[in-house]
C-alpha positions, 0 to 999 in steps of 0.5 A: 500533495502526495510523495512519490519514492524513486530510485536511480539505477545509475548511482543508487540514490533514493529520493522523494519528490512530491507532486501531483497526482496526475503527473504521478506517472512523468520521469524523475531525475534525481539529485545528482542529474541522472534520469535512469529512474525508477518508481518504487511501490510504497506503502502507508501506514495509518495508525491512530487510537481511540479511548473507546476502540474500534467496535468488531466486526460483526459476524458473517452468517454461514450457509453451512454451519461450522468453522472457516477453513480454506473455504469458509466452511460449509462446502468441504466435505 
């Protein structure tokens, strides 16, 4: 079940509550009773290994010839 970070604006606590995701947009209260809230933007990470790696990325082909830049090259002149 995902968690969901929030924080108080009245006493400045953050807090995790964990529920589904459809009812990711419904108000929290937090511990201390407060229902002033805020959902915070988080982030994930995922991190892992491989003994074998990850392969790389394959090439993209170009139109133009030449080296990426601020247009992927090709088109500055």
């Amino acid at each position: 079940m995902p968690r969901y970070d929030y924080r108080c604006r009245a006493c400045g606590a953050t807090f995790e509550v964990s529920r589904p995701m459809i009812q990711a947009s419904d108000p929290a209260s937090c511990p201390e009773g407060h229902d002033d809230t805020v959902k915070l933007l988080s982030t994930v990470a995922v991190t892992g290994s491989s003994k074998a790696g990850a392969p790389a990325p394959a090439p993209r082909p170009s139109s133009g010839g030449g080296g990426g830049g601020c247009c992927g090259g090709g088109c500055c002149s």
